[in-house]
N, C-alpha and C positions, 0 to 999 in steps of 0.2 A: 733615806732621801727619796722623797716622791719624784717618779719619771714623770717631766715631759713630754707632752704630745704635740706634735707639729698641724696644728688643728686651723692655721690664720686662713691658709687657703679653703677649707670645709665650712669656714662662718662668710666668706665674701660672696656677695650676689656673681651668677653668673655670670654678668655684662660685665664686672670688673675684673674679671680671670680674663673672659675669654673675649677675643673683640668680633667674632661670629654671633655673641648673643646679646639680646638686648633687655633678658629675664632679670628680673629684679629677686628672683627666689635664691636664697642661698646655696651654693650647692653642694652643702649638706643635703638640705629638704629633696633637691633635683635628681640627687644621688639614690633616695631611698626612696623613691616615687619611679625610680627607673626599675629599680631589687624587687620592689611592691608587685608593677606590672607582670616581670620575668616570675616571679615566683608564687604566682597566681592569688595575691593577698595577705601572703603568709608570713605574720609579722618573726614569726620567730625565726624562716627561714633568712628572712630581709635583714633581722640582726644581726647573723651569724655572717652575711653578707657584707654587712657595712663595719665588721667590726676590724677589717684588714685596713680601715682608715685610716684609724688611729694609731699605727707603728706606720703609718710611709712619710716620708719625707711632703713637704707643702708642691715641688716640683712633681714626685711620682703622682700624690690626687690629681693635680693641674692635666696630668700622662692620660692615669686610666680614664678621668671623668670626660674628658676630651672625644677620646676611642671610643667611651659607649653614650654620650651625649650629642654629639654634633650628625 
């Protein structure tokens, strides 16, 4: 059986997560442009970064992109 990923909240624009934002970027995209910044370009580092995504829950993304987005 292939696992599930609680992925709904990583596809919705910003502004509809969050109501501090009014980006229309997914925050997927917002998420890995934040990894990108922090880890001076470094695509591979930013993968290994974004890859704790995909096992959280759609409430913990909503958590940490909050804490290191706003």
């Amino acid at each position: 059986m292939a696992k599930e990923f609680a992925t709904e909240t990583l596809d919705k624009k910003m502004s509809e997560v969050f109501d501090w934002s009014d980006s229309s970027t997914p925050v997927r995209d917002a998420l890995w442009d934040y990894y990108m910044q922090k880890n001076s370009r470094d695509t591979i580092k930013t993968e290994e970064d974004m890859k704790k995504y995909l096992d959280m829950s759609d409430a913990d993304v909503a958590a940490d992109a909050e804490k290191l987005l706003k």
